[in-house]
C-alpha positions as CSV (number, residue, x, y, z in Angstrom):
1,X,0.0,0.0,0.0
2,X,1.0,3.4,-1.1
3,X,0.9,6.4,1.5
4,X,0.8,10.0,0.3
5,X,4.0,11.6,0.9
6,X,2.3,15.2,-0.3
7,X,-0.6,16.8,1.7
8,X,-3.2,18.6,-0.8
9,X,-3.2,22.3,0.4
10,X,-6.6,23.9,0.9
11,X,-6.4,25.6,-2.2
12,X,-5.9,23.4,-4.7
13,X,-9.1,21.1,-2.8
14,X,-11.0,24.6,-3.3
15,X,-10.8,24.7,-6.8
16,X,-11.4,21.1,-7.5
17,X,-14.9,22.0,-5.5
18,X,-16.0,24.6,-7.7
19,X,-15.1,22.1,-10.8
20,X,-17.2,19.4,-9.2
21,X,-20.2,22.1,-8.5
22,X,-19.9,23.8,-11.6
23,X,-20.2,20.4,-13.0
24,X,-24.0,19.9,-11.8
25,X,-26.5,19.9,-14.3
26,X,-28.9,20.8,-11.0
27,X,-27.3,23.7,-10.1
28,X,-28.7,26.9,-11.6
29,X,-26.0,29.6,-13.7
30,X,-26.6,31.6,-10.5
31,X,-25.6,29.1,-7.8
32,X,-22.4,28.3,-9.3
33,X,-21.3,31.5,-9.7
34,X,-22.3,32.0,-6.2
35,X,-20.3,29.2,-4.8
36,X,-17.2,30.2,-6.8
37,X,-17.4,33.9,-5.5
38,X,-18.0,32.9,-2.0
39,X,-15.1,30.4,-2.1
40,X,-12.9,32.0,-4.0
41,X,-12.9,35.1,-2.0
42,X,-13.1,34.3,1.2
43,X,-12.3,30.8,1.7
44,X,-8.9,30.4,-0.4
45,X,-7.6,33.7,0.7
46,X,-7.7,32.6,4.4
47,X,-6.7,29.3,4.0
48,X,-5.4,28.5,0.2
49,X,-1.9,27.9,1.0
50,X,-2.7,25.4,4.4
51,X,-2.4,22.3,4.1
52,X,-5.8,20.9,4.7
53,X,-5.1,18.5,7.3
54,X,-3.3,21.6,9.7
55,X,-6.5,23.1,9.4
56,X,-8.1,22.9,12.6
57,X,-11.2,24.0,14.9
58,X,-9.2,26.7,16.1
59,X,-8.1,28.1,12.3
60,X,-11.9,28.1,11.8
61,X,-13.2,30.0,14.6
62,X,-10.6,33.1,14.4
63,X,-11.3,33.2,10.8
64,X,-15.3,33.2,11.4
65,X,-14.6,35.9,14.3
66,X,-12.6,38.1,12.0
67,X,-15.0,37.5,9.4
C-alpha cells in the first residue's frame, strides 16, 4: 500500500470543488457562480496555502470571528 508523501493544500481542494459544483447539471448559472465567489474570495484567501489536514477548529473559529 501506497501512502501519500504530499498533503493537498486547501487551495488546490478549493478549486477542485467549484469544478465538481460547476459540473451539476442541477445547479442553476446563479448558484455556481455564487459558490465560486464565495469560495474564492473568502475561503482560499484565508486558507489557500494550508495544508488541509493543519487546518483545525481553532483556524476556523478566528477566521469566522474576523470575518
Amino acid at each position: 500500500m501506497e501512502t501519500c508523501t504530499q498533503t493537498l493544500n486547501f487551495g488546490v481542494y478549493a478549486e477542485s470543488y467549484i469544478t465538481r459544483k460547476n459540473a451539476k447539471p442541477t445547479l442553476r448559472d446563479s448558484t455556481k457562480a455564487l459558490i465560486s465567489q464565495q469560495v474564492r474570495n473568502h475561503l482560499i484567501p484565508a486558507f489557500g496555502a494550508m495544508p488541509i489536514d493543519k487546518i483545525g477548529n481553532v483556524d476556523w473559529l478566528k477566521w469566522v470571528t474576523e470575518t
